[in-house]
N, C-alpha and C positions, 0 to 999 in steps of 0.2 A: 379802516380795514383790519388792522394787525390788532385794536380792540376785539373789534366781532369777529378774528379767529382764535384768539385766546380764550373768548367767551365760549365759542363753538369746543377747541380741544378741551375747556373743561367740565363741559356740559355732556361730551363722547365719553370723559374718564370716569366721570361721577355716575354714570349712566353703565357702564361696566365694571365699577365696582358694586352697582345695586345687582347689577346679574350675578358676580359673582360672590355677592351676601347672598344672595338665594337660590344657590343652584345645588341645594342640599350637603353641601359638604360644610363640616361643623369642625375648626379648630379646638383642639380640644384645650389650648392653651386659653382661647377664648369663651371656651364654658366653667372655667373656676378650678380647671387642673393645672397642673406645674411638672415642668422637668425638671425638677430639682433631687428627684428621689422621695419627695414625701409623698406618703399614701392619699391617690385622689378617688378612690372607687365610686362617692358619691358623684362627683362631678362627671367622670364616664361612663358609668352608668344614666344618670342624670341628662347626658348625650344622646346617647343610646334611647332612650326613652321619649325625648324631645322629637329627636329624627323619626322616630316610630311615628308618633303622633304625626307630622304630615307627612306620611306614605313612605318614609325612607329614606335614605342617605349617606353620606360617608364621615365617619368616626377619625381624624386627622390627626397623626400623632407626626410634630415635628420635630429636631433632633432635640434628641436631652434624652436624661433616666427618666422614668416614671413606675410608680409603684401602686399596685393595686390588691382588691382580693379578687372573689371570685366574679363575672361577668356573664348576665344576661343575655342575648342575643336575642333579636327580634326580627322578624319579617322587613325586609328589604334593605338592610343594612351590612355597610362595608366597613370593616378595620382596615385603616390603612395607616401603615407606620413605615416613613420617611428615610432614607439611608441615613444612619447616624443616631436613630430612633430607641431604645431601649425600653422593654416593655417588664419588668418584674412583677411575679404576684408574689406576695403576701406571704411569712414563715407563720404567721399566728392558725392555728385549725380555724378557732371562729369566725374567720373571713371566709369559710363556704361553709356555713348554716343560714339558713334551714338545711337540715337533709329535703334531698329531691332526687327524685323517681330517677335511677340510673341502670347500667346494666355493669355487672362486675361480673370478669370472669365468663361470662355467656349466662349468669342469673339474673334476673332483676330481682331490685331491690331498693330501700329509701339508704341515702348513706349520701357523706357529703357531698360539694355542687364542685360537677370539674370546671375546671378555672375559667374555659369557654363553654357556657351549658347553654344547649337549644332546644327546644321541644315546641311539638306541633309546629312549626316556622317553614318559610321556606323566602329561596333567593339571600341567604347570610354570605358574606365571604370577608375574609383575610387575605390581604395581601399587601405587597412592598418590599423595600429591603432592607427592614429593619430587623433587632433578632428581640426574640420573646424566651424570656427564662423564667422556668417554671419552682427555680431554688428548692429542688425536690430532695433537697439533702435531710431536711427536716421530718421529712414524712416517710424516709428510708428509714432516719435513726431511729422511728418512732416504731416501724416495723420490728427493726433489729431488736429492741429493746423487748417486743413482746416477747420476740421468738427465743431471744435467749436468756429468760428468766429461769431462773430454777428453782421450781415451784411455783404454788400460785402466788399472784400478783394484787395486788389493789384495782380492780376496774377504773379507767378514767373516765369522766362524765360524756366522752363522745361515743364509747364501747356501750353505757349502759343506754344513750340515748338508742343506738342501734338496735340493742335487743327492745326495747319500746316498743320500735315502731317496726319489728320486723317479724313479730308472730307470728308464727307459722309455713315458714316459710320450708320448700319441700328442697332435699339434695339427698346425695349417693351418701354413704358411709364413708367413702374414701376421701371426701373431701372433708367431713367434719375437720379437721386440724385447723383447715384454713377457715371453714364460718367458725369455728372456737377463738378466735380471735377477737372477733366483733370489732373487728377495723378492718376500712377497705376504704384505701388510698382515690382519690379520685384520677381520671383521666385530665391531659392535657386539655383537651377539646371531645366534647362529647355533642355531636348532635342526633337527638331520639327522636323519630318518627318528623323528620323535616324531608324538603327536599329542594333540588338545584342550590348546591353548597360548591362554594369554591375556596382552596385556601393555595395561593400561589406565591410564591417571591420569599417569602420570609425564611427566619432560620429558627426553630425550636430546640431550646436547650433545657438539661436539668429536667426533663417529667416527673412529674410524683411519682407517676406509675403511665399506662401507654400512653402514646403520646399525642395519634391522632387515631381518635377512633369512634365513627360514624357509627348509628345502630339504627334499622330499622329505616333506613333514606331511601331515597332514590333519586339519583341524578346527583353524583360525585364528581367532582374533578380536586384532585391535588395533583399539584405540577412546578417543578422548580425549586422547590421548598429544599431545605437542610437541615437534618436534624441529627443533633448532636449529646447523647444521651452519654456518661461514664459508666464503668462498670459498674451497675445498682441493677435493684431488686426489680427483674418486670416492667424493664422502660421500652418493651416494643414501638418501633416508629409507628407504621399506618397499619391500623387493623378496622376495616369495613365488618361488622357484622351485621347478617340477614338485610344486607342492600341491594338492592340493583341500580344497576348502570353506572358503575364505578369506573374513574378511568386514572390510570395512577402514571406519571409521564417523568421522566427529567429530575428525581431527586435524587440527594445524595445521602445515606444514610449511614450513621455507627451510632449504637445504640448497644443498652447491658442486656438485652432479650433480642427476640426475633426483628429483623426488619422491616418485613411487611409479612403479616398474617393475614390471613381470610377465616371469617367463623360465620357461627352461627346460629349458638346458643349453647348452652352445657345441658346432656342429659335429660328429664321431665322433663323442667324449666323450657329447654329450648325445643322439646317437641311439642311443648304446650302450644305456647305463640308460632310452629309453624312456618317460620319462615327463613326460606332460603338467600343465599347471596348467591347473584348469579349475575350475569353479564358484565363479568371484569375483564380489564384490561391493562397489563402492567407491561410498561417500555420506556427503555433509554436507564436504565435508572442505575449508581452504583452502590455496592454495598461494602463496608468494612468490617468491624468489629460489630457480631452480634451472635447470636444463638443459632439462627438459620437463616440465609438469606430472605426466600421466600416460601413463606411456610404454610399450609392448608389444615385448620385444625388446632388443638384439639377437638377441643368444641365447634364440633357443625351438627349437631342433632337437628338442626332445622334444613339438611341437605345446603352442597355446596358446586354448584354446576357452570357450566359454560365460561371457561375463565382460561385467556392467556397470557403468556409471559413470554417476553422477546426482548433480544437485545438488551441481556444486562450483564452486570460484570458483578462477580463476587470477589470476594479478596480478604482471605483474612478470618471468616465466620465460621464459625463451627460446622455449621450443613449450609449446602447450597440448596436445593430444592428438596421439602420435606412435606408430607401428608401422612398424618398421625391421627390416629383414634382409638379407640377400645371397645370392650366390648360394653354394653351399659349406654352407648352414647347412641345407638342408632343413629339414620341418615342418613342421604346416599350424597359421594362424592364424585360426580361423572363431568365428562363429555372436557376434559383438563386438554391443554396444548403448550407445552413449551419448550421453546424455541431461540438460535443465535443465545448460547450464555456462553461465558468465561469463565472461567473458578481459578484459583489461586489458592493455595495454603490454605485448603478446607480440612481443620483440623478432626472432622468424622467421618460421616458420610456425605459425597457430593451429592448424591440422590437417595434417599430414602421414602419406601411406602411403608407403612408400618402399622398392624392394627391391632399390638401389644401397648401401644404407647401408654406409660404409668403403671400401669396394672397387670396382672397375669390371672384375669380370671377364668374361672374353668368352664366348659364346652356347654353353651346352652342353646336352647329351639331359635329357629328363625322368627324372631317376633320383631315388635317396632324397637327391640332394644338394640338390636342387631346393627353395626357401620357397614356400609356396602362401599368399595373400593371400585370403578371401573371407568376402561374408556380412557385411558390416562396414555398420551404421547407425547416423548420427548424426542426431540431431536437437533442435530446441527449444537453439541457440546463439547468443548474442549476443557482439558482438566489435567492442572497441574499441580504437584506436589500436596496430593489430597490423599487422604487416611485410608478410604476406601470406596472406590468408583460408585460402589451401589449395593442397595439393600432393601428386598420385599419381601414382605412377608404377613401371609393374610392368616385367618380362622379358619379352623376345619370346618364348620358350617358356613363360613363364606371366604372362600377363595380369594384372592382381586383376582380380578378380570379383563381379560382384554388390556395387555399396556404393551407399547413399543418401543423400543430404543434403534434408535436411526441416526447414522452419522456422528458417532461418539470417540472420543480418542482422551484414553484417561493414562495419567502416569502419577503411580502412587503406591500405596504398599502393599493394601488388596485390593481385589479385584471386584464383582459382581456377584452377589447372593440371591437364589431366587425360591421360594420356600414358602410351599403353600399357596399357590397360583394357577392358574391354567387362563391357554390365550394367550402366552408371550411372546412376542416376534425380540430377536435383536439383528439388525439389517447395518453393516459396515462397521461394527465398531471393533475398537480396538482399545485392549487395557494393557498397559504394562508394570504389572504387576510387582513387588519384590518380595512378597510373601503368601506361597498359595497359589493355587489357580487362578486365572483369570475370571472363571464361570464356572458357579457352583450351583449346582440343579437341583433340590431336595421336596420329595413330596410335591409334586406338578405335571401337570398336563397341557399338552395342547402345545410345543414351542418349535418355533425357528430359530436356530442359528445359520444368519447364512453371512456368509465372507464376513466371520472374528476370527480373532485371534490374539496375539502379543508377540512385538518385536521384538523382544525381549523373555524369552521361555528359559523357565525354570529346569534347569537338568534334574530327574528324578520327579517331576511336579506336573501333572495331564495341565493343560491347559482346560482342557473342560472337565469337568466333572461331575458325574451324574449320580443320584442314590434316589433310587425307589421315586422314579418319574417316568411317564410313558408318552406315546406318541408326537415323537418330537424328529423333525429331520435337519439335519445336518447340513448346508450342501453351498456348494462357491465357495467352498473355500482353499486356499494356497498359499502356506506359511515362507514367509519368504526366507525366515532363516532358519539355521540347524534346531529344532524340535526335539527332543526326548521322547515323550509323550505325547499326544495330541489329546485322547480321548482316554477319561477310565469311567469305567460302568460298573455298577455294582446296585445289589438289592433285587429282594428276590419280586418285589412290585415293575421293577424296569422291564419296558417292554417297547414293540414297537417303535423301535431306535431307527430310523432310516437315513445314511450316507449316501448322497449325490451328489454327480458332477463335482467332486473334491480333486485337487491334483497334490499327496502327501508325498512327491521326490524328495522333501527334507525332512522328512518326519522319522524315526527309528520306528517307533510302534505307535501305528494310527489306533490301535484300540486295546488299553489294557482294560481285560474281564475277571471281576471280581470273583470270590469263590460261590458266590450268593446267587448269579446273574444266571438266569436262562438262556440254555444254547443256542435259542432264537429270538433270546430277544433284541438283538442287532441285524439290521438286514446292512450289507455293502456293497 
């Protein structure tokens, strides 16, 4: 008996170690790679290609260093790297050539292969607890290096390959500096035109340049993920451009650029291809060191619509929530919702709309070149020790439109800018200001203030203030402490000012009128 169950338990074992020899998952120590630090790109790719060939599987990195160049992705395959796991690419450039079809900037173009490249694929994912460095120091210094030449330089054989393969390729004049380079750094993870992509658990460090940045997908999820980028050139964390159904959850990011952007395309180029990102979803997620928490733009010439933000925390970034364009980029950016943020020591602006962003070009027709701004509501923010509550500010031929601010409570040095708009509601907020007004109204139409204010009022300083804006009513509001000023108005365009239901027992002068102002143009 104790024979034929010895026989039997090793007949159940050998019999599950054949299930799991084939249950697609591929050791990668077992295909001719090593954690040793020496470069195995053949052999993980070599993985990666096997796995492809029957229908799929997972790519198994156990702990050790491992070192590679750049990496393939193909249809129905998983990266998975082990707590303990170390994933390195590659300082040499020649470990991502050939050039292949990528998008830089919101252009496409050939130029080298980012370190995770996918196209046409679908079902790829990343995930584990391992961390992946991208040793992007190499291909910062190599930017550095161009930009701060004095005078011209020697092309190096990857600059002329570029121009090769890159004939005729169409952009704005403003950008020539940067195509005069004929270097363009790859992305961490690029997937073109795939779709159901997952990258969860891991930690990204060091990007050459962004860090995860999907283009033309659909069906995203990053979630969990941590990436950890130092002060360099352009290492935004997650930037989906022209994707749908993104859903961005639970990461933690500091990075030397923006920490998550939405785009979607630069200029021609991205009104060429057409295509919007739209059905995002960003929550839970924190931000430190970066350029802007979460930012919309530059580049959306391909329109950037239906997209929330909730439940995040900033801390540290230069701007909290930012939507930026120009004129030149066309697009329209609507139907925006964000909601439950934090902000901390946002050394700009916590909020910014802006459709000067880079450029100040001058007043031209409504055509496809034209950024369209609307639809845009925030609410439920709090905000501390920040530069200045907020700033928008649209074109004379396109106003932004329709935006709200609801349940806001900012303490910082200025306050609120609103310039070039019509359609503003602001519903409970309160700024406390230490320089300036609270709210400053210039060139606009169409707004509510109703119950602002600041607990904290500047002696000699309106709390609002108005220049050449009309049809805007005032009303619920009740300064709770001693007030100087409330309201100054001025401009021989203000008009249609209406004051309701207000209670100013603390106020000195509910309405100083400028020398400019119309004797009706304030009704009370």
């Amino acid at each position: 008996m104790k024979i034929k169950n010895i026989i039997l338990i090793l007949f159940f074992i050998t019999g599950l170690n054949s299930v799991f020899a084939n249950d697609g998952w591929l050791n990668i120590l077992n295909e001719g790679g090593n954690n040793k630090g020496v470069k195995c790109t053949e052999a993980i790719q070599g993985a990666i290609e096997k796995a492809s060939k029957n229908g799929g599987g997972t790519i198994f990195f156990p702990a050790g260093e491992y070192l590679t160049g750049a990496l393939k992705l193909k249809s129905n395959i998983t990266i998975h790297l082990d707590s303990g796991a170390l994933l390195k690419f590659s300082e040499n450039f020649d470990d991502y050539l050939p050039y292949v079809e990528m998008r830089y900037e919101g252009i496409v173009m050939q130029s080298f292969s980012p370190l995770f490249y996918a196209k046409d694929v679908e079902n790829i994912t990343i995930k584990g607890r391992g961390v992946i460095d991208g040793q992007g120091k190499a291909w910062w210094n190599e930017v550095y290096r161009i930009e701060t030449a004095k005078g011209p330089i020697p092309e190096t054989k990857y600059q002329k390959m570029w121009t090769e393969q890159n004939k005729g390729i169409v952009y704005e004049p403003y950008y020539k500096r940067t195509i005069d380079k004929h270097f363009f750094r790859p992305s961490f993870f690029q997937a073109y035109n795939c779709k159901n992509i997952l990258i969860e658990g891991v930690t990204f460090k060091n990007s050459p340049f962004w860090t995860i940045n999907p283009e033309f997908c659909d069906n995203v999820t990053v979630t969990g993920i941590t990436i950890n980028n130092p002060h360099s050139p352009n290492t935004d964390g997650i930037n989906p451009s022209s994707c749908t159904n993104v859903h961005i959850s639970n990461c933690h990011i500091s990075v030397g650029d923006d920490c998550i952007t939405i785009k979607s395309g630069r200029d021609a180029d991205g009104r060429k291809y057409g295509k919007a990102t739209e059905n995002v979803t960003i929550t839970n997620c924190t931000m430190l060191s970066g350029h802007g928490g979460v930012v919309i733009g530059s580049e959306m010439s391909g329109g950037i619509k239906k997209i929330t933000i909730s439940n995040c925390v900033f801390d540290g970034t230069d701007r909290g929530i930012r939507i930026k364009s120009a004129r030149g980029r066309g697009g329209v950016v609507e139907d925006i919702r964000v909601d439950n943020i934090v902000m901390k020591n946002i050394k700009e602006e916590a909020i910014i709309l802006d459709l000067f962003y880079d450029k100040d070009n001058p007043v031209e027709p409504v055509t496809e070149r034209t950024p369209i701004f609307r639809n845009i509501h925030i609410s439920n923010v709090t905000g501390g020790n920040v530069n200045k509550a907020g700033f928008v500010r649209g074109i004379v031929e396109m106003p932004i439109q329709n935006i709200t601010f609801s349940n806001i409570n900012m303490d910082g040095k200025e306050g609120f800018t609103i310039n070039t708009a019509t359609d503003v509601e602001f519903h409970d907020v309160k700024v406390n200001a230490t320089v300036g007004s609270s709210f400053k109204i210039t060139d606009a139409k169409n707004l509510i203030l109703d119950n602002v204010g600041s607990s904290t009022p500047i002696k000699g300083v309106p709390v609002i203030k108005i220049d050449n804006a009309s049809n805007i009513m005032i009303n619920n509001n009740f300064p709770f402490n001693a007030t100087d000023i409330f309201i100054e108005a001025n401009g021989k365009d203000t008009k249609n000012i209406f004051l309701k239901n207000n209670v100013f027992n603390n106020v000195t002068t509910v309405v100083k009128k400028g020398k400019d102002l119309d004797k009706k143009a304030i009704t009370e």
